[in-house]
C-alpha positions in Angstrom: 76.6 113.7 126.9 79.2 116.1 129.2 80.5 118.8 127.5 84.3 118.9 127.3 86.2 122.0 127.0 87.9 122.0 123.3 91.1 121.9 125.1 91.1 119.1 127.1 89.4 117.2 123.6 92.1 117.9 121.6 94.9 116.8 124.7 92.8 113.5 124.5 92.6 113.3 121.1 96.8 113.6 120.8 97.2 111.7 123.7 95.4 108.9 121.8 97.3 109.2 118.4 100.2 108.7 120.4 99.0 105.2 121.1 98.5 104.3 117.9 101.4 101.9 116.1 102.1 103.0 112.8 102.9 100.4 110.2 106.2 100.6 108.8 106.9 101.7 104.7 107.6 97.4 104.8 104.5 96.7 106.4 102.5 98.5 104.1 104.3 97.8 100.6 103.9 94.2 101.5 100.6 94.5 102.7 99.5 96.5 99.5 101.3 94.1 97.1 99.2 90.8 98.9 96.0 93.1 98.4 97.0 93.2 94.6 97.4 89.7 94.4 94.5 88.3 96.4 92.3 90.8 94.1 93.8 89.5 90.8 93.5 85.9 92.3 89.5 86.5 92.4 89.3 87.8 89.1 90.6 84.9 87.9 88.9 82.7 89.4 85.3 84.4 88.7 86.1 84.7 85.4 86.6 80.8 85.2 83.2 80.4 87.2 81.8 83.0 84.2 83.2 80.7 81.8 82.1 77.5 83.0 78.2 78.9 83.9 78.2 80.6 80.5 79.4 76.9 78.7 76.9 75.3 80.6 73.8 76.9 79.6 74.7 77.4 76.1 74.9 73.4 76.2 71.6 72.8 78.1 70.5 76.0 75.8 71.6 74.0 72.5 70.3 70.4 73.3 66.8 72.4 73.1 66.9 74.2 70.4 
């Protein structure tokens, strides 16, 4: 790997954060709030897959016993 004079690393380095498209306070809110949802969405849902497992072998469990 070529050395690089610290510099001409940190011109790159700005030159590159000036490329980069920042989300707008919109962009992010929204995105945060769908994160939220999609997170409480799979709680749910593996809770009611809990539930139904749990049902199930306490029935199979209790036609044994």
């Amino acid at each position: 790997m070529a050395t690089m004079n610290p510099i001409q690393f940190i011109q790159q380095v700005r030159a590159e954060v000036a490329k980069v498209v920042w989300p707008t306070r919109r962009e992010v809110l929204l995105t945060t709030v769908m994160v939220f949802i999609m997170a409480a969405l799979t709680a749910v849902f593996f809770a009611l897959v809990d539930l139904a497992i749990r049902g199930g072998l306490q029935a199979i469990l209790g036609a044994f016993s």
